[in-house]
C-alpha positions as a Markdown table, in Angstrom:
| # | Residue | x | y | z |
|---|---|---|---|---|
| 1 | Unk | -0.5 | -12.1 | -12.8 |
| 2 | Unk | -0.5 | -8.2 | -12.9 |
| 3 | Unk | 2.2 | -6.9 | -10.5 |
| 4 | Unk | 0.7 | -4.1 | -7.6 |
| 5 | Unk | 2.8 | -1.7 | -6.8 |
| 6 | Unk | 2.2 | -0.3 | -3.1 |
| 7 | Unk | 0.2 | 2.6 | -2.7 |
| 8 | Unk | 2.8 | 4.3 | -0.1 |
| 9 | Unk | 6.6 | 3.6 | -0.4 |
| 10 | Unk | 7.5 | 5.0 | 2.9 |
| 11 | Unk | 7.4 | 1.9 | 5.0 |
| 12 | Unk | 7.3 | 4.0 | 8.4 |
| 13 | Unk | 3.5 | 5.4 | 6.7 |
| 14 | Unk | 0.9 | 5.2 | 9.3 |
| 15 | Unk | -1.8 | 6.3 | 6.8 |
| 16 | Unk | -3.9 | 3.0 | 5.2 |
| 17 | Unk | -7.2 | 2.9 | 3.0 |
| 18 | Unk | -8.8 | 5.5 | 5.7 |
| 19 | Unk | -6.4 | 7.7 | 5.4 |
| 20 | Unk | -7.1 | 11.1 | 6.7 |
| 21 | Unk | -4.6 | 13.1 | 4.7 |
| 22 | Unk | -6.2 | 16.1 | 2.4 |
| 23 | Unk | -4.3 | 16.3 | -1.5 |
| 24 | Unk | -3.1 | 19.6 | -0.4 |
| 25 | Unk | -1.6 | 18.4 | 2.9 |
| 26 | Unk | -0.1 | 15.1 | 3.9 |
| 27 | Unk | 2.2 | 15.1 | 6.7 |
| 28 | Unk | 3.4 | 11.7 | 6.0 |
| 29 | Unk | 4.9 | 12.0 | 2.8 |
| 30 | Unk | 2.7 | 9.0 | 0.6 |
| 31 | Unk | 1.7 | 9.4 | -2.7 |
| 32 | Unk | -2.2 | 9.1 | -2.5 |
| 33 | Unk | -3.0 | 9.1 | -5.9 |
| 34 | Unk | -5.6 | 6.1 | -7.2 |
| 35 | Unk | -3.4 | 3.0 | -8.0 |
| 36 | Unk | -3.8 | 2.7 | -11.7 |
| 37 | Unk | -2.1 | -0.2 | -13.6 |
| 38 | Unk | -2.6 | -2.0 | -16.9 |
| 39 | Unk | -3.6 | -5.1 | -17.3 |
| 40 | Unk | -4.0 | -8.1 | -20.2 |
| 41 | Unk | -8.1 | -9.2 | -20.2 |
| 42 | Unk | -8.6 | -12.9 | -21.2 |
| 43 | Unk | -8.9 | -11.5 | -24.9 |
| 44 | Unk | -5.4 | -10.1 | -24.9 |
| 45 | Unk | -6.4 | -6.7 | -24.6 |
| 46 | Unk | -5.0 | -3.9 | -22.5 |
| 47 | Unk | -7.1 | -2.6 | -20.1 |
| 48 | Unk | -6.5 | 0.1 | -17.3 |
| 49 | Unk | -7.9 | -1.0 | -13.8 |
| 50 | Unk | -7.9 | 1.0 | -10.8 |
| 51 | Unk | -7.7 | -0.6 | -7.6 |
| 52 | Unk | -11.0 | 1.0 | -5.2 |
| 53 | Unk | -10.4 | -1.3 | -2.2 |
| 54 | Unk | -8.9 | -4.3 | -0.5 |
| 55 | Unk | -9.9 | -6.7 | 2.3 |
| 56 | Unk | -9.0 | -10.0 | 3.8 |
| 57 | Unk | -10.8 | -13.4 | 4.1 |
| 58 | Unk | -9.5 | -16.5 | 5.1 |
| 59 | Unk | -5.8 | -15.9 | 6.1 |
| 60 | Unk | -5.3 | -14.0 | 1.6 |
| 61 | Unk | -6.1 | -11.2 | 1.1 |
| 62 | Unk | -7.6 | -8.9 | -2.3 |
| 63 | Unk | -8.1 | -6.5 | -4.3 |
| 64 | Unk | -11.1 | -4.6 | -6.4 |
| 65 | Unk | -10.6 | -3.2 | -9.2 |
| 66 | Unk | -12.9 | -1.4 | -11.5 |
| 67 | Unk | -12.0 | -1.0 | -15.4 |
| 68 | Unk | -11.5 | 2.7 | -16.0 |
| 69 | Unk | -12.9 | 2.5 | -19.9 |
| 70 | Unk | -16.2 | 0.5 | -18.5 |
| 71 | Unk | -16.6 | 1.4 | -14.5 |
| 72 | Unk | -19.6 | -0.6 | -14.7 |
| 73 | Unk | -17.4 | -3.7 | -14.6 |
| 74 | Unk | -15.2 | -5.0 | -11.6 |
| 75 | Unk | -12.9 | -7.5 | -10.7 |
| 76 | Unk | -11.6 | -9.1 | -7.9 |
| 77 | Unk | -8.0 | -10.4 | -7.8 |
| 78 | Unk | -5.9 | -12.2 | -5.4 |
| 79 | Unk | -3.2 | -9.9 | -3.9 |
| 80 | Unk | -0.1 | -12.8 | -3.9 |
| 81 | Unk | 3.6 | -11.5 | -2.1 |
| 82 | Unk | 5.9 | -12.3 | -4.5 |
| 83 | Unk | 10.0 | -11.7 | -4.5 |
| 84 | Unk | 9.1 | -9.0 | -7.3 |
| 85 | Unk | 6.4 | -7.7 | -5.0 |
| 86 | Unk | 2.6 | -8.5 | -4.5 |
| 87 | Unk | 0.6 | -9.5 | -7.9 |
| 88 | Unk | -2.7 | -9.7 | -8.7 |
| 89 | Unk | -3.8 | -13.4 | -9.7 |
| 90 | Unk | -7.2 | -14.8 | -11.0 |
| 91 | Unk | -9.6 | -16.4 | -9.4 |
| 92 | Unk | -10.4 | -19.5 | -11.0 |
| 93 | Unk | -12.6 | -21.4 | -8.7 |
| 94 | Unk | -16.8 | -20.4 | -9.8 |
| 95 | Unk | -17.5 | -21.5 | -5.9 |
| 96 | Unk | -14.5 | -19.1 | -4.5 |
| 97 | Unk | -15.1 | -16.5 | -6.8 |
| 98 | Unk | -19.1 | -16.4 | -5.7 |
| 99 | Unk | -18.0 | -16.6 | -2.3 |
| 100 | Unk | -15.7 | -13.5 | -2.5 |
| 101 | Unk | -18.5 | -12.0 | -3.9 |
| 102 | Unk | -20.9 | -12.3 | -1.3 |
| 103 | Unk | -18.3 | -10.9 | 1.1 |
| 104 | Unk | -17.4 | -7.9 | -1.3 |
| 105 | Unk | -21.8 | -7.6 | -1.0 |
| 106 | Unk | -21.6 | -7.7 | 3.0 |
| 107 | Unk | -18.4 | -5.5 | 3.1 |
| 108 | Unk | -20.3 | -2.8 | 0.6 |
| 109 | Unk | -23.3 | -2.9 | 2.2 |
| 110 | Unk | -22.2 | -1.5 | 5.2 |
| 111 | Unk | -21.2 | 1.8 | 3.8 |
């Protein structure tokens, strides 16, 4: 599990993934820089991810995350709550893991 640190610490934020804010100007304070973090692949190695999107399905909800050193590869993670925050866990179910990517397919396509 790779801990996710929240995008915005300012918990009164009204801004969410559609945020409107410009760099230059953000009246709400947030930090809206990507969410990079490092993670451990199934080899051991440290790779740096940045998460491009969440979304919901059946009552969890997830993140996408494509590897900065390959952006032709990307993952999608559970988002768990956690006492230490919310942390991204593997999806080790082939059915669920086809599943969420249909819906990632749907949710994409309509862009």
């Amino acid at each position: 599990m790779e801990n996710l640190e929240k995008k915005c610490n300012n918990k009164d934020c009204v801004c969410d993934d559609n945020c409107t804010c410009s760099e230059e100007h953000c009246d709400c304070g947030c930090n809206h820089d990507p969410l990079v973090i490092e993670m451990e692949d199934v080899n051991g190695e440290k790779v740096k991810v940045q998460v491009v999107g969440t979304f919901d399905d059946n009552d969890k909800s997830y993140a996408i995350v494509n590897d900065l050193d390959n952006e032709e590869n990307s993952y999608i993670f559970e988002v768990q709550s956690t006492e230490q925050g919310d942390m991204l866990v593997s999806i080790d179910d082939e059915k669920e893991f086809d599943r969420l990517c249909s819906v990632v397919e749907r949710l994409t396509s309509k862009n």
